[in-house]
C-alpha positions in Angstrom: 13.4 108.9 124.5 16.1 108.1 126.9 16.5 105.2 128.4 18.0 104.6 132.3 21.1 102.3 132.3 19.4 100.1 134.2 16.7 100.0 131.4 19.9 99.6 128.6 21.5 96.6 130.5 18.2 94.5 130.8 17.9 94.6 126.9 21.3 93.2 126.4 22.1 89.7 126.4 22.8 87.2 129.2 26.4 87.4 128.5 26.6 91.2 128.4 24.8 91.4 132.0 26.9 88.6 133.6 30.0 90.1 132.2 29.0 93.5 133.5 28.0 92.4 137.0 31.5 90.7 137.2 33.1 94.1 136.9 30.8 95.7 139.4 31.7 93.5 141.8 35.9 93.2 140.9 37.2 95.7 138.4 39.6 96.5 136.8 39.6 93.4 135.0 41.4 92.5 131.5 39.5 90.3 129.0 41.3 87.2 129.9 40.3 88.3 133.7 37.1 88.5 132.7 37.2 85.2 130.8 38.6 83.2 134.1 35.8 85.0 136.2 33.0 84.1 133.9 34.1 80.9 132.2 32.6 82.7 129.1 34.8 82.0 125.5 37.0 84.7 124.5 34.7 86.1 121.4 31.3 85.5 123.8 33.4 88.1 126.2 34.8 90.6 123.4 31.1 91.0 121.8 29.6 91.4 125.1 32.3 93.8 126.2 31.6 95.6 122.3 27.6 95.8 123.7 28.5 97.4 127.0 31.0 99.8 125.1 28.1 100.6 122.8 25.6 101.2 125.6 28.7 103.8 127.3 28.0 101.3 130.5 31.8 100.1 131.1 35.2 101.9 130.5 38.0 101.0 129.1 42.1 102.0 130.1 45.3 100.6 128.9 47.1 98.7 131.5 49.9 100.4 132.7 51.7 97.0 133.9 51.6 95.6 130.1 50.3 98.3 127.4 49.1 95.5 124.7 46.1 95.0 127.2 43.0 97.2 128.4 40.9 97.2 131.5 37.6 97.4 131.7 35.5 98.4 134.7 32.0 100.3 135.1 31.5 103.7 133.2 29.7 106.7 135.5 26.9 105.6 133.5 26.9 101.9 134.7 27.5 103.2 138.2 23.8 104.0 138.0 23.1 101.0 137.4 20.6 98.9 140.3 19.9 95.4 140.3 16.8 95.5 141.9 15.2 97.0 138.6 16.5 93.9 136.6 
């Protein structure tokens, strides 16, 4: 059975959901943007950015200002994402 995004975000971990409402609200963001905004440790961020990844509720590009880095931001999928269901 398929489950609504909404219902795949609220099964993750604290750190997953915190990391994903921080790009909601100012993506693109890189992992060490992501870091400074959440005040989350580097391997907290990557295994909740590996969860969201998983779940196809973020996207990720490679920066066109320095190619070594990606950034992440919602996924069409975690568009449709509400927070009045969490």
């Amino acid at each position: 059975m398929a489950t609504s995004p909404t219902e795949q975000l609220s099964e993750l971990p604290p750190s997953a959901k915190l990391v994903f409402y921080v790009l909601k609200q100012q993506s693109p963001l890189t992992q060490k943007g992501i870091c400074d905004e959440t005040l989350l440790a580097d391997r907290t961020v990557r295994y909740a950015l590996t969860r969201l990844d998983e779940n196809e509720l973020i996207e990720a590009q490679i920066s066109f200002s320095d190619a070594r880095q990606r950034l992440y931001s919602p996924s069409e999928v975690g568009d449709a994402v509400t927070y009045t269901e969490l």
